[in-house]
FIDREN-551839 format. One line per field, with one value per residue (C-alpha): residue in one letter; x, z, y; residue number from 1. Coordinates in Angstrom, 3 decimals. Layout:
! FIDREN-551839
rest <- c(A,...)
u <- c(X,...)
w <- c(Z,...)
v <- c(Y,...)
nr <- c(NUM,...)
! end
This chain:
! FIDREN-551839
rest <- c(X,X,X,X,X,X,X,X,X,X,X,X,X,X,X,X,X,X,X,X,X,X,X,X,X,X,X,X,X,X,X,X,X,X,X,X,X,X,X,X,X,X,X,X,X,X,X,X,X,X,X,X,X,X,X,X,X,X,X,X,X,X,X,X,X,X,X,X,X,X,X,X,X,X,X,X,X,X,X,X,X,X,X,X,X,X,X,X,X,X,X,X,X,X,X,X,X,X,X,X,X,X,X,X,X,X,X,X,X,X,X,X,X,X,X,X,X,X,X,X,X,X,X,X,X,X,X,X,X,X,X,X,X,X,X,X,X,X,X,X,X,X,X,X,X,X,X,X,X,X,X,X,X,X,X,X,X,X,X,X,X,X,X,X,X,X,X,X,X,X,X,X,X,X,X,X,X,X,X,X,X,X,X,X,X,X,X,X,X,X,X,X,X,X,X,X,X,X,X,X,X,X,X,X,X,X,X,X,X,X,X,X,X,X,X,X,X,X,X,X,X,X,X,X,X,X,X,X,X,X,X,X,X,X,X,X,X,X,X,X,X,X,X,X,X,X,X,X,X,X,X,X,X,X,X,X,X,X,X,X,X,X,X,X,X,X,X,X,X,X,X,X,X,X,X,X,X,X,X,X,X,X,X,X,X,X,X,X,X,X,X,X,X,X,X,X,X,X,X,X,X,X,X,X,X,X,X,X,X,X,X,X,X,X,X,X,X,X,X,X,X,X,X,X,X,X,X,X,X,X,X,X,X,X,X,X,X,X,X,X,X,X,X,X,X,X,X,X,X,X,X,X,X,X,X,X,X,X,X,X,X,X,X,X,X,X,X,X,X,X,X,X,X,X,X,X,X,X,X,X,X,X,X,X,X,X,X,X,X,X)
u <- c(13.358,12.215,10.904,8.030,7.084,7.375,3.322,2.703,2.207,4.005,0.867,0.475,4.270,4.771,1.305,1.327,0.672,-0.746,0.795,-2.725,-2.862,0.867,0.025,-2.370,-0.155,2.292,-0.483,-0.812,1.677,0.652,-3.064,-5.023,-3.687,-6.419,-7.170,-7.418,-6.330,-9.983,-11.343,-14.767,-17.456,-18.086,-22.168,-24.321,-26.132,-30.015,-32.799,-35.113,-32.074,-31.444,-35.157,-35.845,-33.038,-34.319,-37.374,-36.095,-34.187,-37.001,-39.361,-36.463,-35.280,-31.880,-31.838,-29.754,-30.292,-28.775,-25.693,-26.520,-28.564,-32.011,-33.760,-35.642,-32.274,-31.163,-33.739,-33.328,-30.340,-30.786,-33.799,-30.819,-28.703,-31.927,-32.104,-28.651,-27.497,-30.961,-31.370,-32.440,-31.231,-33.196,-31.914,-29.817,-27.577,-26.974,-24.705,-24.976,-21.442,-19.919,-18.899,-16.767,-13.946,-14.916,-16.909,-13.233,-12.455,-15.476,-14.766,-11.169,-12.046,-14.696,-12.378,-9.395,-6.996,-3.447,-0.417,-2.832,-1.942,-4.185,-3.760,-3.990,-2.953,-0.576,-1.210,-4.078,-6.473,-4.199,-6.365,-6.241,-2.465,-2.890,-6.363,-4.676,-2.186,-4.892,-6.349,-2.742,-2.779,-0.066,-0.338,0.946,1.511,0.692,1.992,-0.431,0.693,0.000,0.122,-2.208,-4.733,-4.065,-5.963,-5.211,-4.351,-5.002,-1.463,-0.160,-2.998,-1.817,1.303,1.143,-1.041,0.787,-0.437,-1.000,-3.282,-7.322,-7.699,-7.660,-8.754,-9.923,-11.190,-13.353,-13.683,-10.523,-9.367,-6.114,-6.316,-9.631,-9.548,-12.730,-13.106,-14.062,-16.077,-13.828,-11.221,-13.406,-14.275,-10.374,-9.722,-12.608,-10.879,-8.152,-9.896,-11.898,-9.123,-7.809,-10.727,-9.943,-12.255,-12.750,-13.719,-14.621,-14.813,-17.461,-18.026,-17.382,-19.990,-21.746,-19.322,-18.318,-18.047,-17.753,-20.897,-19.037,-20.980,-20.016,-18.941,-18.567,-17.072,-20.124,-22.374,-20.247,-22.033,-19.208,-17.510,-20.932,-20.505,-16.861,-17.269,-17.925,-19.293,-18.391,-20.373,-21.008,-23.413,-20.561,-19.515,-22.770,-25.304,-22.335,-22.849,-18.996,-20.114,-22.951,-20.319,-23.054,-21.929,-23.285,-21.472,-23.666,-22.620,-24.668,-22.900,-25.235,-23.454,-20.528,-22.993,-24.338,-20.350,-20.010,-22.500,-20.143,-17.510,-19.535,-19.257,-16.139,-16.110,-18.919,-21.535,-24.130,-24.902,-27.042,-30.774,-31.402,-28.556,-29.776,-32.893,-31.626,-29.762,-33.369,-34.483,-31.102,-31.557,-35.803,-35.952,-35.569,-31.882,-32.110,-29.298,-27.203,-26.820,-27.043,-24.103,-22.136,-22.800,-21.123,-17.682,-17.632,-17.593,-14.838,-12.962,-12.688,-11.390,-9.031,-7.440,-7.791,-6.471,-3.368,-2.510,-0.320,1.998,5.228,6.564,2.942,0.385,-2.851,-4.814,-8.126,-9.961,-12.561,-14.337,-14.508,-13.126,-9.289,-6.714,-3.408,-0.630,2.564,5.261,8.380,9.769,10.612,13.429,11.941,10.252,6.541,6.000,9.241,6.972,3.738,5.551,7.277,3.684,2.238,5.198,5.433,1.925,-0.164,-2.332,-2.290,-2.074,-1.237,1.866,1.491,3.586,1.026,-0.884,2.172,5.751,4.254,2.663,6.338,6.504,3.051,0.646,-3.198,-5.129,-9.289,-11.926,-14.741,-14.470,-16.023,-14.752,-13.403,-11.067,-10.187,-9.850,-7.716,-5.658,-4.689,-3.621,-1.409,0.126,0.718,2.466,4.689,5.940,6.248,8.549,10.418)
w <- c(-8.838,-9.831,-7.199,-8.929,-9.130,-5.069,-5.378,-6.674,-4.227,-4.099,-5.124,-7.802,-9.045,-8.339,-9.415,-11.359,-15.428,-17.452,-20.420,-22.558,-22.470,-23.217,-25.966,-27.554,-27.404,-29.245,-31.834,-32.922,-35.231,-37.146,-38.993,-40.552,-37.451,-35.838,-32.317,-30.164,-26.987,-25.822,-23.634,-25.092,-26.505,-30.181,-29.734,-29.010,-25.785,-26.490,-27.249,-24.504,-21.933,-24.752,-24.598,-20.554,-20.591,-23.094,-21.489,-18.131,-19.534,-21.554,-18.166,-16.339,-14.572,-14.610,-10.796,-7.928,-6.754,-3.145,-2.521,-2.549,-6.076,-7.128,-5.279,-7.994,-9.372,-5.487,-5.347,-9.051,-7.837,-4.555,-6.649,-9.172,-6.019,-4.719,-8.074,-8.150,-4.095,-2.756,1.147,1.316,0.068,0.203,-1.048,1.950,0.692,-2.254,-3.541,-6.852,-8.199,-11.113,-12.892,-11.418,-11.441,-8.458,-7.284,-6.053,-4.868,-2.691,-1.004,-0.552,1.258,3.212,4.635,4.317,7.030,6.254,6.669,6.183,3.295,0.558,-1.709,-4.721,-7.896,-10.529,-13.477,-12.275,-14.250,-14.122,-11.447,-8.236,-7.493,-7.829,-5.935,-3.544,-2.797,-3.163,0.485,2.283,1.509,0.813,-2.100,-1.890,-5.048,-5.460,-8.409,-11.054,-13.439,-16.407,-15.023,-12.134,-15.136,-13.776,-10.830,-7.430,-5.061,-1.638,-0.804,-2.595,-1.011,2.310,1.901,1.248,4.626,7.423,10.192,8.679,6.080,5.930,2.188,-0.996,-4.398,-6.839,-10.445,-12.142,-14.520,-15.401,-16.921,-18.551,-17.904,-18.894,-16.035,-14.039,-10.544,-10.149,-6.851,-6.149,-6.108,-4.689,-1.446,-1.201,-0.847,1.399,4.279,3.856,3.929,6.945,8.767,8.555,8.348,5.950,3.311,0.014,-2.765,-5.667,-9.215,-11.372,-14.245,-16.619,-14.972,-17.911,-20.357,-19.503,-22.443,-22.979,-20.899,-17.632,-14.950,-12.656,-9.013,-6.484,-3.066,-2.259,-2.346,0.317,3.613,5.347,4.233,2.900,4.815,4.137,0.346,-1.033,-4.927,-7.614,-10.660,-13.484,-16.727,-18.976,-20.360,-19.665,-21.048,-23.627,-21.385,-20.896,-21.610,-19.176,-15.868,-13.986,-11.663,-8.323,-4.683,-3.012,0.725,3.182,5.782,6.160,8.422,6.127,3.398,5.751,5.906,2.342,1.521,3.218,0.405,-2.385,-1.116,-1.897,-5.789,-7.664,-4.968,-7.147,-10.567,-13.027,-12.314,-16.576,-16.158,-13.445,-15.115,-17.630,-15.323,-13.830,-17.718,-17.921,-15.340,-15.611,-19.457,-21.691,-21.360,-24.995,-25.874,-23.217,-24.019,-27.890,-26.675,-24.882,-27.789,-30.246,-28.472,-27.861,-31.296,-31.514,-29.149,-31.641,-34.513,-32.225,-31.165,-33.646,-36.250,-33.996,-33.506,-36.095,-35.354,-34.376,-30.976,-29.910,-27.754,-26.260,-23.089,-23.936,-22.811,-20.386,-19.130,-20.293,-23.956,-23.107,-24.523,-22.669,-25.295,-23.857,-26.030,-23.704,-26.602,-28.893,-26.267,-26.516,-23.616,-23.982,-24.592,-27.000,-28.997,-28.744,-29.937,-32.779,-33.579,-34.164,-36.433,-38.618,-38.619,-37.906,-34.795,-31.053,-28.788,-24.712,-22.939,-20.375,-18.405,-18.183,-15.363,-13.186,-13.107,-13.679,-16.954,-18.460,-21.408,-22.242,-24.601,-24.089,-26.825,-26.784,-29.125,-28.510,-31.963,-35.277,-36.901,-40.168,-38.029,-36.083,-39.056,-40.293,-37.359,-37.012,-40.486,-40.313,-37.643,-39.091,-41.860,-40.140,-38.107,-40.577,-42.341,-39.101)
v <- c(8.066,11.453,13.567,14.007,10.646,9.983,10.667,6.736,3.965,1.148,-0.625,0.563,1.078,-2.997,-3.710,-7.285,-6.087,-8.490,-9.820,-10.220,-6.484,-6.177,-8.531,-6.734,-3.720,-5.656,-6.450,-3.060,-3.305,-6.769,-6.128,-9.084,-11.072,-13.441,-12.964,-16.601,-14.326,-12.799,-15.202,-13.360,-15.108,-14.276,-14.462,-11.878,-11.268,-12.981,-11.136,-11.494,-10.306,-6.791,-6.206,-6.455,-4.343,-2.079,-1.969,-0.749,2.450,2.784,2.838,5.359,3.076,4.854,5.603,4.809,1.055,-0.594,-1.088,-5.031,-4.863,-5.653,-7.887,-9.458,-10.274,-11.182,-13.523,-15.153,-15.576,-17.691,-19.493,-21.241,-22.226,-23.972,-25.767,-26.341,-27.311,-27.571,-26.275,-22.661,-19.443,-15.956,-12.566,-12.099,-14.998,-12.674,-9.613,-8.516,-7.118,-5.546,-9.113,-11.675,-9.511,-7.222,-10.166,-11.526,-8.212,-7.934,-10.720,-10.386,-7.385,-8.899,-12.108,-10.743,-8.648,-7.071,-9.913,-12.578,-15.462,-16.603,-19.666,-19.020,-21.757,-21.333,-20.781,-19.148,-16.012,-12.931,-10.754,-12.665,-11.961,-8.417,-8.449,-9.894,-7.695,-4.585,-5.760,-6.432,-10.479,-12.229,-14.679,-17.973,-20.078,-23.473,-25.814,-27.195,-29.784,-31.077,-34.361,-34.264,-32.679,-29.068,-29.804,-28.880,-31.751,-32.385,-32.350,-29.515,-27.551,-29.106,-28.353,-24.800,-23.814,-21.852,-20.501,-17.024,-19.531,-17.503,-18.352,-20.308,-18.905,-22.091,-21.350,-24.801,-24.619,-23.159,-20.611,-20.377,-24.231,-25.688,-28.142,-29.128,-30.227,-33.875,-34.823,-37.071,-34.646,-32.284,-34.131,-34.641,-31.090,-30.440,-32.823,-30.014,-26.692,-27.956,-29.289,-25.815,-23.921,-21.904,-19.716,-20.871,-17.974,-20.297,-18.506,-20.388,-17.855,-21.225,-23.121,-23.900,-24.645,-27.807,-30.690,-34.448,-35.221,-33.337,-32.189,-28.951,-29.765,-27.182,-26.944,-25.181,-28.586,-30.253,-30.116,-30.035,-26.841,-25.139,-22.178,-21.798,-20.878,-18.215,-18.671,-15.758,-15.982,-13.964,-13.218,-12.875,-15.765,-18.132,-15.557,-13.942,-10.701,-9.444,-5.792,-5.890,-6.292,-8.127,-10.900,-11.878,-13.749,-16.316,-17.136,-19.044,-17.019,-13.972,-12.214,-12.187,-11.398,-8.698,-6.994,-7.615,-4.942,-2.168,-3.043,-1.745,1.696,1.881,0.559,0.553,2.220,0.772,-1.238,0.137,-1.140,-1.744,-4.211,-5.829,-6.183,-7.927,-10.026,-11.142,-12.179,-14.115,-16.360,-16.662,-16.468,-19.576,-21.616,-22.690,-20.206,-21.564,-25.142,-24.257,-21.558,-24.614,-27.400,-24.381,-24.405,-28.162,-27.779,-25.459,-27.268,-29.734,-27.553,-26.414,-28.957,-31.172,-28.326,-28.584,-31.821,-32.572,-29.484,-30.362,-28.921,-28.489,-30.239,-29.546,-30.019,-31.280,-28.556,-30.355,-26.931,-22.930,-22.078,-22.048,-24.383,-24.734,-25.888,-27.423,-25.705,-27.052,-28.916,-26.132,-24.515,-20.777,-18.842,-19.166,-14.924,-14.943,-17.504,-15.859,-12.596,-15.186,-16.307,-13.392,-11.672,-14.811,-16.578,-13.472,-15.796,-13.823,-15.920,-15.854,-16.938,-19.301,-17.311,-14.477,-16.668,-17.653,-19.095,-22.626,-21.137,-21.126,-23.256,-23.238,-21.544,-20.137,-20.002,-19.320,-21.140,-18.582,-17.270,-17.929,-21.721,-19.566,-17.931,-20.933,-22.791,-19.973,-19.755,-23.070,-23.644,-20.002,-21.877,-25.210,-23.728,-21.637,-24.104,-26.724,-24.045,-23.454)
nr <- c(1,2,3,4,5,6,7,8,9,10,11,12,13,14,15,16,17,18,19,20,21,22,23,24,25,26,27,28,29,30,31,32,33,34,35,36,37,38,39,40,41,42,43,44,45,46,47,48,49,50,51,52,53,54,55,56,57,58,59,60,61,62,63,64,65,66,67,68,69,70,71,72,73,74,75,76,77,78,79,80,81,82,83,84,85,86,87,88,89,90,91,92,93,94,95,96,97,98,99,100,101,102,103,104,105,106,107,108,109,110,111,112,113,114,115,116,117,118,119,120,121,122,123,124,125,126,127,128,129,130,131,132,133,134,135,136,137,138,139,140,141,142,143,144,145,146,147,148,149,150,151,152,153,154,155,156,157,158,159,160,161,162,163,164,165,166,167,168,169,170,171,172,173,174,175,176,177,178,179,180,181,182,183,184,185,186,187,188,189,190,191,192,193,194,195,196,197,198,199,200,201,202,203,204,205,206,207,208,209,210,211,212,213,214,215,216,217,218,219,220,221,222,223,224,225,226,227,228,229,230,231,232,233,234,235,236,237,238,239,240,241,242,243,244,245,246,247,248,249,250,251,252,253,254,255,256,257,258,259,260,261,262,263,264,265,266,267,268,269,270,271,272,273,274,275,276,277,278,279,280,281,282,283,284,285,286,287,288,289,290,291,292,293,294,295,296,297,298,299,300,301,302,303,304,305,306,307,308,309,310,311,312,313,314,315,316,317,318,319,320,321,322,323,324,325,326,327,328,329,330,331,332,333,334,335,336,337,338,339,340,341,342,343,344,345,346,347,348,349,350,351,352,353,354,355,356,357,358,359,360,361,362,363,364,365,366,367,368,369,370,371,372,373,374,375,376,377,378,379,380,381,382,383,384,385,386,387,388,389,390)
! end
C-alpha cells in the first residue's frame, strides 16, 4: 500500500461498490443502447406537487427547517398511516428524511450498536449491506429463492438469528425481486421476530405499485410486533419524485423516534422546506396520478415480459410489486454480469446482474419497465434477435 494512501479507512477502502454504477460506466462506450437498468420512473413529477413547491421558494421559504422536518408534512404523514393501519399517529410518530435511502441509514443508527447482527435478504437493493457496515453491524445473509416466490420464510429467517440477532431489513415490495409480502406469510414471520424480539426496518418505497388486484401488507399492521417496525417510505417512486430526496420513517415507538432526531445532525442537518412543501401537496393533493401512474407499468409489465417470453435461455418472474423484473438466466452457463456486459456489446439493452444484489443474485438478470413502451418494445426485440442469433 502506498504510504500515502494509509489516510483511507477501511470503510471506505472495502466499501461494497455497486455494479449498476459500474454498469453504467461500462455503458459509456456503447451509444444508442436502451437503458432497462434505472429503477426511475419515466413520468414527470405532477403539477400540483411542482407548483406548491414553486410556490414556497417563490414565498422564501429557503430557510433552515428542524432537524425532524415540517410538521405539516409530519402530520400528513401520520394522517395516511391512520388511513392506512388505523390507531393513532401524531407528528411525533414522524421523521422526515432525505429519501428512503438515508431513511435506512437513520435508523440503522438509531437501533443499531457496534458487533451487533442484522438480517438482511439476498438478493436484496444494493445499499443495505454497506449501510450496514457504516454503523458497526454485521450483515447476515439470508437465501431467497425462486421457488418460495423470493419471499422470505419463517424458517430461513429463524434460522439465521443468533444471539448477537437486533435486526432484520425486509423490502415488499421488492426490489431487484418484485415479490410482495402476503399476510399469510406475513403473520408467519411475525411469530419469529417476536419470539426474538428483534427490530424490523421495513422499506416500502414500492407500496403503491403493486399489480394483478394485490394489496400491500406490512409488518407494521400486526398488533403484535407494531412497535417493533420501523416503516421507510419515500416520494420517489409513488409520486415519480426521485430528484426531490424526500422520504419519511414512521415508528410508534416515540422514544426511539425522539433519538432518531439526533441522527440528522450528522447527515443532512436539515431538508429543504420547498421540498417538503411539496411533499405536503403529494400526499393531500388528488391520487389520480398515482393509480393512473400504477395502471401504466402494469402495463409495461406486460410488454416486458411478454416481449420476453419466447427467448430462449431466459425466463421471468412475474413481477407482482415495484417495476423490476428478475430473469433466471442459469440455463445459458455464463455469469450473470459477463452476460449483462454480452448484452449490452451485442444487443445494445443495459441491463443489471443479478449478482449486483447478493451471491443468491448469481444467475439471474434485473431488468426495469419504468420506461417508455417504444423503448421496451425496442429492447426486447434487440434482445430476441441477438439471442436467437447466438
Amino acid at each position: 500500500m502506498n504510504e500515502h494512501n494509509d489516510y483511507v479507512s477501511k470503510l471506505a477502502r472495502d466499501y461494497p461498490t455497486s455494479l449498476i454504477w459500474k454498469m453504467f460506466d461500462y455503458a459509456k462506450d456503447y451509444p444508442g443502447s436502451i437503458n432497462t437498468c434505472n429503477g426511475e420512473p419515466n413520468f414527470d413529477t405532477p403539477e400540483h406537487i411542482k407548483e406548491a413547491g414553486i410556490k414556497a421558494i417563490e414565498a422564501g421559504e429557503t430557510k433552515y427547517g428542524m432537524e425532524y422536518g415540517l410538521d405539516e408534512l409530519r402530520d400528513a404523514v401520520a394522517k395516511k398511516h391512520i388511513r392506512q393501519f388505523g390507531g393513532s399517529y401524531d407528528i411525533n410518530n414522524v421523521m422526515i428524511c432525505g429519501g428512503g435511502v438515508e431513511g435506512i441509514i437513520l435508523s440503522l443508527m438509531a437501533v443499531i450498536n457496534p458487533g451487533e447482527e442484522v438480517i438482511l435478504p439476498d438478493p436484496a437493493y444494493t445499499c443495505y449491506k454497506g449501510q450496514i457496515l457504516s454503523v458497526g453491524g454485521i450483515p447476515v445473509r439470508v437465501p431467497l429463492t425462486e421457488e418460495n416466490g423470493f419471499k422470505l420464510t419463517a424458517e430461513d429467517l429463524e434460522s439465521a438469528v443468533t444471539s448477537k440477532t437486533k435486526a432484520l431489513i425486509i423490502n415488499y415490495p421488492s426490489n431487484p425481486l418484485g415479490a410482495v409480502l402476503t399476510e399469510e406469510d406475513g403473520r408467519k414471520l411475525a411469530q419469529v421476530i417476536e419470539k426474538h424480539n428483534m427490530i424490523v426496518i421495513s422499506d416500502e418505497v414500492y407500496e403503491n405499485i403493486i399489480f394483478d388486484g394485490r394489496k400491500h401488507f406490512s409488518l407494521h399492521s400486526l398488533p403484535g410486533i407494531k412497535d417493533k417496525v420501523i416503516i421507510v417510505n419515500s416520494f420517489s417512486k409513488t409520486y415519480a419524485m426521485t430528484g426531490w430526496r424526500l422520504g419519511y420513517i414512521v415508528s410508534t415507538d416515540k422514544d426511539l423516534m425522539e433519538n432518531m432526531y439526533k441522527m440528522q445532525h450528522a447527515i443532512l442537518s436539515c431538508l429543504p422546506i420547498f421540498i417538503m412543501r411539496a411533499g405536503v401537496a403529494a400526499l393531500n393533493g388528488p391520487q389520480d396520478c398515482v393509480e393512473y401512474m400504477r395502471q401504466q407499468y402494469e402495463r409495461r409489465r406486460d410488454l416486458l415480459i411478454d416481449g420476453l417470453s419466447d427467448v430462449p435461455g431466459m425466463k421471468c418472474f412475474r413481477t407482482e410489486g415495484s417495476f423490476c423484473t428478475f430473469i433466471n438466466i442459469k440455463e445459458l452457463g455464463i455469469s450473470s454480469w459477463d452476460f449483462s456486459k454480452e448484452l449490452l456489446a451485442n444487443a445494445r439493452v443495459i441491463t443489471v446482474a443479478g449478482s449486483a444484489f447478493g451471491e443468491m443474485g448469481e444467475g439471474y438478470l434485473r431488468m426495469t419497465f419504468a420506461n417508455s413502451d417504444e423503448n421496451i418494445i425496442e429492447a426486447t426485440e434487440r434482445i430476441r434477435k441477438y439471442m436467437i442469433k447466438r
